[in-house]
C-alpha distance (Angstrom), angle and dihedral (degrees) to the residues before:
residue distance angle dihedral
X1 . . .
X2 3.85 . .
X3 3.88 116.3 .
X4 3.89 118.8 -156.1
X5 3.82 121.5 -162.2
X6 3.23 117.6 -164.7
X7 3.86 142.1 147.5
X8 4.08 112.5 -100.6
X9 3.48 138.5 -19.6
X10 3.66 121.0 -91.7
X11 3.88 140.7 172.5
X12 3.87 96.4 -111.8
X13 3.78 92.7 55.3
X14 3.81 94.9 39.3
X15 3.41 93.0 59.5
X16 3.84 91.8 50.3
X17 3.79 97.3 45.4
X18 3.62 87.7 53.4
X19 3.83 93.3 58.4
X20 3.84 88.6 38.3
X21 4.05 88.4 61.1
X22 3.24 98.6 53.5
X23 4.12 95.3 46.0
X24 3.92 84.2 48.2
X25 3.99 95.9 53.5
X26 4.01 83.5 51.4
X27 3.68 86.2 64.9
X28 3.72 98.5 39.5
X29 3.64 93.3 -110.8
X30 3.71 125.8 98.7
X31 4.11 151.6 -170.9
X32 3.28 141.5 -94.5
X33 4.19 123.8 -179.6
X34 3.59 121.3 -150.4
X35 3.95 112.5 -168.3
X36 3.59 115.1 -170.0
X37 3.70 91.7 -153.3
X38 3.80 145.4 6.8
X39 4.01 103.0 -117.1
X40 3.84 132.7 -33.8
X41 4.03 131.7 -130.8
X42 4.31 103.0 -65.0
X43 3.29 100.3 16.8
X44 4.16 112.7 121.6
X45 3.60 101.4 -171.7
X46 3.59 121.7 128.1
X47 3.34 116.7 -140.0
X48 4.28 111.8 -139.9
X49 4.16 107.5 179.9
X50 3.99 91.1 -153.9
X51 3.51 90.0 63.7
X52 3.45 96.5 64.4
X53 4.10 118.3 75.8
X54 3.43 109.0 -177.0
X55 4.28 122.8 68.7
X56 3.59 115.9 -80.5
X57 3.66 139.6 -178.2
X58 4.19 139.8 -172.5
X59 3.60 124.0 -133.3
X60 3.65 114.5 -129.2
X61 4.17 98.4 -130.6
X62 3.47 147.9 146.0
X63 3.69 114.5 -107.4
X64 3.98 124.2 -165.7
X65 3.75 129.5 162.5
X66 3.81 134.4 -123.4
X67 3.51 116.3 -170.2
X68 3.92 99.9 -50.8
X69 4.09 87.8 -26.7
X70 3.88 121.8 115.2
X71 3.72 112.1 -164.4
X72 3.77 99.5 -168.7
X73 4.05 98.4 -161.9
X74 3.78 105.9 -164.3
X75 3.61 111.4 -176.1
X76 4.42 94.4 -167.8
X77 3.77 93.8 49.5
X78 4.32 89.4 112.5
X79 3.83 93.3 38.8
X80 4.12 86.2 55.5
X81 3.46 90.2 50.5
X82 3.68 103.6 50.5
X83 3.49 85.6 44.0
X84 3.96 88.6 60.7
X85 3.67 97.5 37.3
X86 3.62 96.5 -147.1
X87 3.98 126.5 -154.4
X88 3.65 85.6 -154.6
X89 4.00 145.2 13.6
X90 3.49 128.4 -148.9
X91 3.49 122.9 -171.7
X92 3.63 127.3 -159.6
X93 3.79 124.3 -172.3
X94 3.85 136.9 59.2
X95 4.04 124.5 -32.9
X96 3.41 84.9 -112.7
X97 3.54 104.4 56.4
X98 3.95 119.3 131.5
X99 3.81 79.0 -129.6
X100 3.29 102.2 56.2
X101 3.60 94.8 42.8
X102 3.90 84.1 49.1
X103 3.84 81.4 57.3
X104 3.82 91.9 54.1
X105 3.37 101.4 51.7
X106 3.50 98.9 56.6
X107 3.43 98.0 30.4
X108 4.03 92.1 135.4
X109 3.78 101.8 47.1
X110 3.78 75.2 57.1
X111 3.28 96.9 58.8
X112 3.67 109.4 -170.2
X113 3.58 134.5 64.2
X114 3.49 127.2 -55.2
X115 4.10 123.1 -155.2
X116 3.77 124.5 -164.7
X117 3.79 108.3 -141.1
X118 4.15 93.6 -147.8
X119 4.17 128.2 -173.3
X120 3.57 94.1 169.2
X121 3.59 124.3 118.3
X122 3.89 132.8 164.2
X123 3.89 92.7 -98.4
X124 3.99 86.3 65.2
X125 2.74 107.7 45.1
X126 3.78 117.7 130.1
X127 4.16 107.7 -175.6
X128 3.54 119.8 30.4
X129 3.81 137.5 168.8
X130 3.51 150.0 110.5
X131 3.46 102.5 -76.3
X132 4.24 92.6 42.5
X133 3.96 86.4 38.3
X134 3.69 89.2 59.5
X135 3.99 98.8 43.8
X136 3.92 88.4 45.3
X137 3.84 90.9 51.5
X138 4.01 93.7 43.9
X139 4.10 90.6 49.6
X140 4.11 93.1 48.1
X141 3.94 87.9 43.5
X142 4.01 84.9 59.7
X143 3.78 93.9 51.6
X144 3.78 118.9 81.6
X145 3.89 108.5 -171.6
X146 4.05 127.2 48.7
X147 3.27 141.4 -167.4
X148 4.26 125.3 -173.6
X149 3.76 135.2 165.6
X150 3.50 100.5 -123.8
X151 3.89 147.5 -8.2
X152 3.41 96.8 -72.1
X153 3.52 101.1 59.5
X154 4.40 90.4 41.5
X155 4.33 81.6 60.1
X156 3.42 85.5 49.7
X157 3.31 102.3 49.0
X158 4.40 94.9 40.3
X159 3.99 85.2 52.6
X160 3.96 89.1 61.7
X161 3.81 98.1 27.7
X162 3.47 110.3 29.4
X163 3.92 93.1 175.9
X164 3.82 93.6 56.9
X165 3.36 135.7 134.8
X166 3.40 111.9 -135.5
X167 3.63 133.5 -178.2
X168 4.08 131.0 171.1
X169 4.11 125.4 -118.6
X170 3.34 114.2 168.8
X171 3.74 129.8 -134.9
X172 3.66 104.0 -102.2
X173 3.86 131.8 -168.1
X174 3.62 135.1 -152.5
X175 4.41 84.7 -82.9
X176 4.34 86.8 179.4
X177 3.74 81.1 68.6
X178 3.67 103.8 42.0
X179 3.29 99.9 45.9
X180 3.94 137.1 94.8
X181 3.48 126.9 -86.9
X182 3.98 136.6 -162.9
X183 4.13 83.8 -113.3
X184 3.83 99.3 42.1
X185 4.19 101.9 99.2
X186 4.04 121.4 178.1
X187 3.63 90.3 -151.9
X188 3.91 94.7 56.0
X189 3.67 93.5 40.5
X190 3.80 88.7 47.3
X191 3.93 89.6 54.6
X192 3.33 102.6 38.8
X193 4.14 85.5 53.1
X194 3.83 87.3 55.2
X195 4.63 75.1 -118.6
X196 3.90 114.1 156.8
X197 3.63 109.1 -104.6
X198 4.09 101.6 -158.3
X199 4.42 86.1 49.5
X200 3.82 122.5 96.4
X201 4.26 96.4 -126.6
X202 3.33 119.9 -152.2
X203 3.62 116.9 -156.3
X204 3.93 123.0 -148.8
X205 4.31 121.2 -173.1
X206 3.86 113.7 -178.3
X207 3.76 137.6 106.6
X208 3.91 108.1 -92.5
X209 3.66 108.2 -102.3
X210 3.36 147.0 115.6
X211 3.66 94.5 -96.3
X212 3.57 88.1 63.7
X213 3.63 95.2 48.9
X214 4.13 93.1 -134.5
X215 3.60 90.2 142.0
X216 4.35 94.1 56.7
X217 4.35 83.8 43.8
X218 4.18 87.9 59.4
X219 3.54 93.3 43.9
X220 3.83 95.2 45.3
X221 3.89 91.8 42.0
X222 4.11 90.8 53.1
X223 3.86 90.6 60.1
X224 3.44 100.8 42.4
X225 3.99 138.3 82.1
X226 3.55 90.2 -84.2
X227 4.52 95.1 146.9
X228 3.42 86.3 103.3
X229 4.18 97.4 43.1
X230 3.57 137.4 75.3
X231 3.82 122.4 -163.5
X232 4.47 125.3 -144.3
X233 4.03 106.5 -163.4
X234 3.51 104.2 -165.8
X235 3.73 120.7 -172.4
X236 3.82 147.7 42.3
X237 3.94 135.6 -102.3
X238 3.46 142.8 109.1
X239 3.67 99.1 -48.7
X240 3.70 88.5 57.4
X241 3.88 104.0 102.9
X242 4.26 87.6 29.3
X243 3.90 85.8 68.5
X244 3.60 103.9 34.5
X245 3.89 83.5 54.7
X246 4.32 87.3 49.7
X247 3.52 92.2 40.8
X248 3.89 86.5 65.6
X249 3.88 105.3 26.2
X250 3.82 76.6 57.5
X251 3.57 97.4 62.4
X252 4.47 79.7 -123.2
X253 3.60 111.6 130.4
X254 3.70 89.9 106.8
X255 3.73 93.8 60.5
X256 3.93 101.4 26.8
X257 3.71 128.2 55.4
X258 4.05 124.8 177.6
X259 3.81 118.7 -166.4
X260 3.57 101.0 -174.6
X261 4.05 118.0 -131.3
X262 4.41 104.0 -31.7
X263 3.96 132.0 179.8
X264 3.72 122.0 -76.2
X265 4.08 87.3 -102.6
X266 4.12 95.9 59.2
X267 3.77 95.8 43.2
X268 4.31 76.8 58.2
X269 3.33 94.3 52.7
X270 4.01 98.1 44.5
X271 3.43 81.0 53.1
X272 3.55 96.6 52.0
X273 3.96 85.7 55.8
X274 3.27 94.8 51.1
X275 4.01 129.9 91.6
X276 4.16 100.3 -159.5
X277 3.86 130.9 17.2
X278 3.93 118.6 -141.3
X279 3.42 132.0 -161.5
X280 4.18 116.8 -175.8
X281 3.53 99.8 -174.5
X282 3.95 127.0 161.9
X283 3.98 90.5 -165.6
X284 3.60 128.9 4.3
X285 3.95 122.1 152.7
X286 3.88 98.5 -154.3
X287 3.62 111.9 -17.0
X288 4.43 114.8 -160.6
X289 3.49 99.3 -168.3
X290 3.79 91.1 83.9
X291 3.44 91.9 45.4
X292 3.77 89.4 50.2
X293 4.02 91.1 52.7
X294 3.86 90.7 46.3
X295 3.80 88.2 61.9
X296 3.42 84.7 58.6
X297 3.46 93.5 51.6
X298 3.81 104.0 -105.4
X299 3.73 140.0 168.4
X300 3.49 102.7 -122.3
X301 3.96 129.7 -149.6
X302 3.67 106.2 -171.8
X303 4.34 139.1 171.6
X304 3.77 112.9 -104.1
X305 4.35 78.0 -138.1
X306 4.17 84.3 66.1
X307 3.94 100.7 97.6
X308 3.80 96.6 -136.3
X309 3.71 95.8 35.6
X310 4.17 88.4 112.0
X311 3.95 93.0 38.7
X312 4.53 80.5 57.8
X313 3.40 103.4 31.3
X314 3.81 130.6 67.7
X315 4.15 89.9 -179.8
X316 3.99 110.0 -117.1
X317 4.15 91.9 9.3
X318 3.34 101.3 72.9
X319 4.09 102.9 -3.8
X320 3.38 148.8 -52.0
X321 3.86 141.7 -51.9
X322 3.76 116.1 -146.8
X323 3.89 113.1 -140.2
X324 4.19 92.7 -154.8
X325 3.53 127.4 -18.4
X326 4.01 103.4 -108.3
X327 3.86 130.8 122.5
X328 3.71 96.2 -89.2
X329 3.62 97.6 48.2
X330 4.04 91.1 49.1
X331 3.53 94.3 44.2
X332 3.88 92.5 53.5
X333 3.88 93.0 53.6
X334 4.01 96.3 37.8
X335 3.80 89.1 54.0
X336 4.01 89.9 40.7
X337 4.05 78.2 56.3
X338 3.65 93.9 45.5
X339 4.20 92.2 49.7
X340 3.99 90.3 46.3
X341 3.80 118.2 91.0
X342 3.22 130.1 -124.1
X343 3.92 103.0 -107.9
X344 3.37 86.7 48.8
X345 3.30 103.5 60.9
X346 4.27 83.4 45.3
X347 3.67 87.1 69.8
X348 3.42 92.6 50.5
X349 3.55 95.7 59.2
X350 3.51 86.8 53.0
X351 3.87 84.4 63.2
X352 3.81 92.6 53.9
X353 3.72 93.4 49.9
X354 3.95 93.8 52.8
X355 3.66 91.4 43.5
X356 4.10 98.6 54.8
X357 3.97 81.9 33.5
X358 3.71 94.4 68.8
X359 3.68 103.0 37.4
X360 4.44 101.8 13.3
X361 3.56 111.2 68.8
X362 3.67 126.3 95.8
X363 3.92 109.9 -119.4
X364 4.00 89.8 50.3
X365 4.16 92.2 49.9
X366 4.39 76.7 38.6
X367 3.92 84.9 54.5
X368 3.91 98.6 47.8
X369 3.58 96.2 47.6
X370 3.79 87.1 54.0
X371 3.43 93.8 52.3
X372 4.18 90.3 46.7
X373 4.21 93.3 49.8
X374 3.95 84.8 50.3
X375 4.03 88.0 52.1
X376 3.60 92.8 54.8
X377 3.65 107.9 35.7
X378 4.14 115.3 146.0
């Protein structure tokens, strides 16, 4: 059996555990989720228990915040696990985690191996020092086996534990859902939305922070060539009112539209509409949305501070890599949008879809991990 810990449920992972399951049963082995909590503070996921197909439990915890930090202290996490009797551990979350350090400490009356399930990379990370620099590198020097989503996060990784084991899985997402169908039409969609049909539209899904760098994409997008562009904003945050107040002081409405935060099923069909996907992020560990739009066969324009952005992008085949997210930088890739045609930027898409095709999809990343567990078995 092979236990994951993580945090909180959410659609991404659902979707993957599922999958998971069922190549685990093919195996005779099986898995069993432990969630140390139910959601966290900003977090809009609804959590349905008949979507989920595989065993689960929640932690009974206490769970305060610090500044954007959710210690989830769960004082039965050991009693679960010798109750399960795991042949291996996986844990999912941040270094440190009072559950992976829970992990750690009684890593022998465990007794067999425990993975750490890592997204972080240097370009997100959000506290560092000497002090937290030397705790992070003397809890990853502890742990044996790894697992990251891309190459950023294995150099990460090697640089504190040189000795580790690292193998890749993917982020995967729920690709039955965000993928094309024989009824799904851009032209409908497009009408329907009230979209332009003769515009290029660019599609944008993040929360509206600074993180995400939504306020440096308006301010690019009003001084470039954008006659022949039309932008989706989709999302909420604390930038929310600032651009809905730009987007009209600005005389912009017919170029810029913001939805607010919508269901999983019209951010699909926005995307649908659109022609290219962009993601302006300052800091983003492992980012799905452009994995999501690359399903749907998307040209993608994408920060080089997004940790897969290199394991999506082949820069000029199927989008663009931005070096930094400033107004220069933008404006060179929104105008290299706004010069490239239209069937162009079709085959593109194309690109995207055979590139998360081949290594994206659930039962493959499913099949990997298999073969990884089966390396390191006690």
């Amino acid at each position: 059996m092979l236990v994951v810990v993580t945090n909180i449920p959410t659609p991404y992972r659902t979707a993957f555990f599922n999958t998971l399951q069922q190549e685990l049963l093919r195996v005779g082995q099986s898995l069993h989720v432990l969630y140390c909590a139910k959601t966290e503070t900003g977090r809009y996921w609804q959590f349905d228990p008949e979507e989920n197909h595989y065993p689960f439990s929640f932690l009974k915890g206490w769970h305060p915040e610090f500044k954007g930090y959710y210690p989830h202290i769960n004082f039965e996490l050991i009693i679960h696990l010798k109750k399960l009797k795991p042949n291996w551990i996986m844990a999912a979350g941040s270094w440190n985690a009072p559950a992976t350090i829970t992990l750690l400490l009684n890593k022998k009356k465990l007794n067999c191996p425990i993975i750490f399930w890592s997204e972080g990379h240097f370009d997100a990370q959000v506290r560092s020092n000497k002090y937290i620099d030397y705790l992070r590198r003397t809890i990853l020097k502890k742990l044996d086996y790894f697992v990251v989503p891309n190459l950023k996060s294995k150099e990460y990784i090697l640089h504190y534990n040189r000795n580790a084991v690292v193998e890749f899985l993917p982020n995967t997402v729920d690709e039955s859902f965000f993928s094309l169908s024989i009824n799904d039409s851009k032209v409908q969609i497009r009408t329907s939305k009230g979209l332009p049909l003769d515009k290029t539209i660019l599609v944008l899904v993040s929360s509206l922070d600074t993180r995400k760098g939504v306020l440096d994409f308006y301010d690019a997008f009003k001084e470039a060539k954008r006659d022949s562009l039309y932008v989706v904003q989709i999302g909420t945050g604390e930038f929310y009112e600032t651009l809905k107040k730009r987007i009209a002081t600005d005389n912009l409405a017919k170029y810029y539209r913001l939805t607010g935060q919508l269901v999983p099923k019209e951010v699909r069909e926005y995307l649908i509409a659109a022609d290219v996907f962009v993601l302006p992020t300052k800091s983003d560990p492992n980012p799905l949305s452009p994995i999501e739009a690359s399903f749907l066969k998307k040209t993608l324009l994408v920060s080089s501070k997004a940790g897969n952005a290199k394991d999506l992008i082949v820069d000029g085949e199927n989008g663009w890599i931005m070096k930094e997210i400033n107004n220069e930088e933008l404006m060179k890739n929104i105008n290299i949008i706004a010069n490239t045609k239209k069937e162009v930027l079709e085959m593109m898409g194309e690109k995207s879809f055979d590139i998360v095709s081949n290594s994206f999809t659930r039962k493959k990343a499913s099949e990997n991990l298999i073969i990884f567990l089966n390396k390191i078995k006690n």
